[in-house]
C-alpha positions as CSV (number, residue, x, y, z in Angstrom):
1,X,-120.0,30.2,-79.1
2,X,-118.4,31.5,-76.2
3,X,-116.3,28.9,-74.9
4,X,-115.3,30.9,-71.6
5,X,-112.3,29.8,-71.1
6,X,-111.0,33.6,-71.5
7,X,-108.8,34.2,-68.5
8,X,-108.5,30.4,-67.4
9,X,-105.0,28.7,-66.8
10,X,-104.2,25.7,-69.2
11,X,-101.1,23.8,-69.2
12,X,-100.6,21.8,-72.4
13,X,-98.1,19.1,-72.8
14,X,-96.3,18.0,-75.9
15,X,-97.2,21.5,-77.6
16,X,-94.2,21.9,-79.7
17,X,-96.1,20.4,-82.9
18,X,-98.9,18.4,-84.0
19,X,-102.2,18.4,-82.0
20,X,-100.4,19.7,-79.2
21,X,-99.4,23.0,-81.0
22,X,-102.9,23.0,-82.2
23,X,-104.6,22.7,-78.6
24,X,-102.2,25.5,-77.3
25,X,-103.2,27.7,-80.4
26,X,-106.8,26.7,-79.8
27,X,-107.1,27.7,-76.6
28,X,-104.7,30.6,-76.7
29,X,-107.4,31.6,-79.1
30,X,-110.3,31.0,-76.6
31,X,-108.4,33.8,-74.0
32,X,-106.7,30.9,-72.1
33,X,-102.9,31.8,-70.9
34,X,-101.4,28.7,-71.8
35,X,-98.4,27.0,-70.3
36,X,-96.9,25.0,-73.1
37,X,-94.6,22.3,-72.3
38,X,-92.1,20.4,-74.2
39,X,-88.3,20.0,-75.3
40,X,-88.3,22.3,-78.0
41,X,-90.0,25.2,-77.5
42,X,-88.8,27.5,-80.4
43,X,-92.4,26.8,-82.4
44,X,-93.6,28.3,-79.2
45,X,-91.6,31.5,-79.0
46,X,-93.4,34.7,-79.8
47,X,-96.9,32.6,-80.0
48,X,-99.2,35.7,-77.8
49,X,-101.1,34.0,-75.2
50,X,-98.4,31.1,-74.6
51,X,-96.0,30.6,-72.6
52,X,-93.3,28.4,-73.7
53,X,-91.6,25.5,-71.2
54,X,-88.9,23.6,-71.6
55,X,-89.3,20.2,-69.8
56,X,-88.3,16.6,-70.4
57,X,-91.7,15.8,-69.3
58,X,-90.4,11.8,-69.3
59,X,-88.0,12.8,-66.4
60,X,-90.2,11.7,-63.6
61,X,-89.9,15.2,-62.1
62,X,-91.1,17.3,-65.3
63,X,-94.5,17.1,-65.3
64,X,-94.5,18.7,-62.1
65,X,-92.4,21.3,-62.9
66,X,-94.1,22.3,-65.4
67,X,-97.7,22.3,-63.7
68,X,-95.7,23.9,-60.8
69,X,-94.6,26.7,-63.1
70,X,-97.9,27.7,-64.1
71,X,-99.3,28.0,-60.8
72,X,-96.6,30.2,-59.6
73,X,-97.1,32.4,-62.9
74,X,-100.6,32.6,-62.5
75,X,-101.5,31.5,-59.3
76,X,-104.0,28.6,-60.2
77,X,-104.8,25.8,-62.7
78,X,-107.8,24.9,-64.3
79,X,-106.8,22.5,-67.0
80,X,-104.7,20.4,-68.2
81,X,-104.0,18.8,-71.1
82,X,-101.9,15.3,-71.3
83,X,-100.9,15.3,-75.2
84,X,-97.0,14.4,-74.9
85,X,-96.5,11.0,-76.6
86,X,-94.9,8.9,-79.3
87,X,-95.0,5.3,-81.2
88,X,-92.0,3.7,-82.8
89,X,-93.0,0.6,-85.0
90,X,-92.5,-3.4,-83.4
91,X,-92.1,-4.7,-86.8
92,X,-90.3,-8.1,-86.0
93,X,-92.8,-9.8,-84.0
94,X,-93.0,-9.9,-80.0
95,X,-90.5,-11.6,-79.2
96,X,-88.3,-8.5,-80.1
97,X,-90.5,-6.1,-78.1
98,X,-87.9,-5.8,-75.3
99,X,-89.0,-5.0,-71.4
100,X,-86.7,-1.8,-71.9
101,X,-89.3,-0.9,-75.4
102,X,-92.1,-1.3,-73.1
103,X,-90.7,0.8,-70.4
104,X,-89.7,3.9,-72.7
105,X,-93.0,3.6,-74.2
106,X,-94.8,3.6,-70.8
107,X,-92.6,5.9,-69.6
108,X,-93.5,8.5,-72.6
109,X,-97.3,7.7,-73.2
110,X,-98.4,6.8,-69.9
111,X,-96.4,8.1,-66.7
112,X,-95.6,11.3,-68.2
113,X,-99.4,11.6,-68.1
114,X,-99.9,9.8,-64.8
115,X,-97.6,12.2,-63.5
116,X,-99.0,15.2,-64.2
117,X,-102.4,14.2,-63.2
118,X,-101.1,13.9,-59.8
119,X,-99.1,17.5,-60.2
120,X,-102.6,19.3,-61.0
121,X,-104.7,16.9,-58.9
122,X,-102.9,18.6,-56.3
123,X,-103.4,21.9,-57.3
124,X,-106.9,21.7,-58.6
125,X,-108.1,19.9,-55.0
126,X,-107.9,23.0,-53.1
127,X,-109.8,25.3,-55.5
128,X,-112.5,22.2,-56.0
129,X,-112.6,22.7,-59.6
130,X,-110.6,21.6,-62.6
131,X,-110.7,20.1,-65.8
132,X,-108.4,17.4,-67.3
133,X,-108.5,16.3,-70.7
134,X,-106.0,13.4,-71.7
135,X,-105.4,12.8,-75.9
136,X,-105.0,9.0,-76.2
137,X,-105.0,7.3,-79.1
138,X,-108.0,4.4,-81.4
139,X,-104.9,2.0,-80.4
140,X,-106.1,1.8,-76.6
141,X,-108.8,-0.3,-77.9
142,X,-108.8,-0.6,-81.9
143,X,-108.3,-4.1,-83.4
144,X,-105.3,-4.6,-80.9
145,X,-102.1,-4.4,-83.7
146,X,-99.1,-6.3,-82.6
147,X,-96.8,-3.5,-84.6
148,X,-98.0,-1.0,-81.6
149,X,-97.8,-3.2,-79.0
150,X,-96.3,-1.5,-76.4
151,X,-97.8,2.6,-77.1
152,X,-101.0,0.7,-77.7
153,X,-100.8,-1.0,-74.4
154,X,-99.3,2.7,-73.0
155,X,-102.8,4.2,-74.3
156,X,-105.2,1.6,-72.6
157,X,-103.4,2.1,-69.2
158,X,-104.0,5.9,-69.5
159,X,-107.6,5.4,-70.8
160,X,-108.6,3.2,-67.9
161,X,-107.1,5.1,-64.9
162,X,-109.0,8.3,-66.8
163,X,-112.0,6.2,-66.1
164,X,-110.9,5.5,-62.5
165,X,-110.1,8.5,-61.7
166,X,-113.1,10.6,-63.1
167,X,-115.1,8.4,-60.7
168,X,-112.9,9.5,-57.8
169,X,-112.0,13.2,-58.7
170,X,-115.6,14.5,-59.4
171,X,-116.7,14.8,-56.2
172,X,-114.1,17.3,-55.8
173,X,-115.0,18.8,-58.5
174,X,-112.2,17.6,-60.8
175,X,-113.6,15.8,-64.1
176,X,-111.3,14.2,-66.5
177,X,-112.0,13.1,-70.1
178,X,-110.2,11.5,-72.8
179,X,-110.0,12.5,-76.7
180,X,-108.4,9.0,-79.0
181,X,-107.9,10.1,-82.1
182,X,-107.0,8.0,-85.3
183,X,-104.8,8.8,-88.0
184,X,-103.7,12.2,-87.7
185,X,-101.7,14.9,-89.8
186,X,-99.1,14.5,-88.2
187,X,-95.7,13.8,-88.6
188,X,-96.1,10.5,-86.0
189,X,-98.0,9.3,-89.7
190,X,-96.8,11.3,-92.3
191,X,-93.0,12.4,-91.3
192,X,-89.7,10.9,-92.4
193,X,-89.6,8.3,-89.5
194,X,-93.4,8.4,-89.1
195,X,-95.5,5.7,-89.2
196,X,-96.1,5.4,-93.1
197,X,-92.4,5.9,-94.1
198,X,-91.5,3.2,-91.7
199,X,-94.0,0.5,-92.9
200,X,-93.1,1.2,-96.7
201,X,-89.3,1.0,-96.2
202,X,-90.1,-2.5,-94.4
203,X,-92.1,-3.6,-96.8
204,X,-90.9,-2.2,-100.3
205,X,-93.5,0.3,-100.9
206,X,-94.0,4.1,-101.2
207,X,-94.8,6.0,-97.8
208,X,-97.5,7.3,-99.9
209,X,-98.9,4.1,-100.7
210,X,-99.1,3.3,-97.0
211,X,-101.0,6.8,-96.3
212,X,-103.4,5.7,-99.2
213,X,-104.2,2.4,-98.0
214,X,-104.5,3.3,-94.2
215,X,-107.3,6.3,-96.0
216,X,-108.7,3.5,-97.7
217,X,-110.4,2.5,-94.7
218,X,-112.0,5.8,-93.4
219,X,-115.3,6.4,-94.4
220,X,-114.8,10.3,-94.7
221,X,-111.7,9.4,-97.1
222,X,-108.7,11.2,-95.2
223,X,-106.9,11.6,-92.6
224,X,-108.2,14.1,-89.1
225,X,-106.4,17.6,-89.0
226,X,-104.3,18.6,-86.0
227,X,-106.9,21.2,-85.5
228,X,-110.0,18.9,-85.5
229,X,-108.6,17.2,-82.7
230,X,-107.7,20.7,-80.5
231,X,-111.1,21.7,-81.4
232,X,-112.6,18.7,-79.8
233,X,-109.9,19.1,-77.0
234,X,-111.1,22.8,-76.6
235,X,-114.7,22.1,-76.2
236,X,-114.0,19.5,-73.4
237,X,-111.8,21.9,-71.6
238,X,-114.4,24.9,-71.5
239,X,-116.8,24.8,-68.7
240,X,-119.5,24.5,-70.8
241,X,-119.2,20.8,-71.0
242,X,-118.7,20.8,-67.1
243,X,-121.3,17.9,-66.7
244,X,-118.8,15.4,-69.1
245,X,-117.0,13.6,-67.3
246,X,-114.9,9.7,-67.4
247,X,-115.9,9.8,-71.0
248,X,-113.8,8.8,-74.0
249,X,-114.5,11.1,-77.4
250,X,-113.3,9.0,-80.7
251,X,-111.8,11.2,-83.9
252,X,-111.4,9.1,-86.5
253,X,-113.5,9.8,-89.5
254,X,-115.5,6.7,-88.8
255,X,-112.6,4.5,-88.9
256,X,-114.3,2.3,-86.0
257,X,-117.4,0.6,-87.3
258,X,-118.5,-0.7,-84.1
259,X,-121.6,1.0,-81.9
């Protein structure tokens, strides 16, 4: 299926690694020249169809120097692609979940998003046509869990002002949708200070014990790849969806039981 995105201008964010290297590969793949954001960019160097940015996209003016960047490159957007975030663990209850830990985690999962929107908002508008596609996360609404707090309550924010905005933005011909995935392959689960690590050390156990029993509860018996999600990212992106719009896609393996 032809996707046609070939040609189209996509800035990604957080594309060093994990779903957000995958998205840039995905649609670097489609014919897309993509403007890959992030702190590190050396996964990016060499990568044909990308163009690697450095950017602290939490420094309130980097998302809109990055967005910035690729219109003066290629003289237009059409997507974007909010992936940049993070988690640390709030293992010691909520009363040690500091104004400051809900701040940097707004500050990484939501404004750097917020942001950005408003960056390519601004350079969509004038063109009346653009495509933004925000990766949240199962936490912005999944059996709220007091250990994500903070990045859960970062996600929910990002997944209701999608909503707002879609309702806004589509008349200009700007449509936003929103991709939560669960547990991933990446290392926010499965590196040395990811989420599975982190729990076992707390609690005595294996990292590899913790990977099994967070598996142990999805239906399809393992974890979503990296590229499942930039697949489902891609799709969203490509003008052949151009009629989805405010909608929120779960990847989870069937992790959610509700309808």
């Amino acid at each position: 299926m032809d996707l046609e995105l070939a040609g189209k201008v996509a800035v990604v964010t957080g594309a060093s690694k994990g779903i957000g290297l995958a998205v840039a590969h995905e649609l670097a793949a489609e014919g897309a020249h993509v403007v890959a954001g992030a702190r590190t960019v050396a996964p990016l160097e060499g990568l044909e169809g990308i163009d690697p940015v450095a950017v602290d996209l939490i420094d309130p003016e980097g998302p809109a120097r990055l967005v910035d960047h690729a219109v003066e490159q290629h003289g237009r957007l059409d997507v974007l692609v909010n992936n940049v975030g993070g988690v640390q663990l709030r293992l010691d209850g909520f009363a040690n979940v500091s104004d400051a830990d809900f701040q940097a985690s707004l500050e990484l999962n939501f404004f750097s998003a917020l942001r950005a929107m408003r960056a390519a908002v601004a350079a969509m508008t004038p063109r009346g046509e653009g495509t933004i596609v925000n990766v949240t996360s199962v936490n912005a609404f999944f059996q709220p869990d007091g250990a994500v707090i903070d990045y859960g309550a970062a996600k929910a924010a990002l997944l209701n002002v999608a909503k707002a905005l879609s309702q806004e933005l589509a008349p200009h011909g700007i449509r936003i949708a929103s991709v939560s995935p669960g547990q991933v392959e990446t290392d926010l689960w499965l590196g040395d200070d990811g989420v599975a690590a982190t729990i076992g050390r707390a609690t005595g156990v294996d990292a590899d014990s913790v990977r099994d029993q967070a598996i142990a509860g999805i239906p399809t018996g393992r974890f979503t790849t990296p590229r499942e999600v930039a697949t489902l990212v891609t799709v969203l992106a490509s003008p052949r969806t151009a009629n989805v719009n405010g909608s929120n896609f779960v990847i989870d393996g069937g992790l959610i039981k509700t309808t």
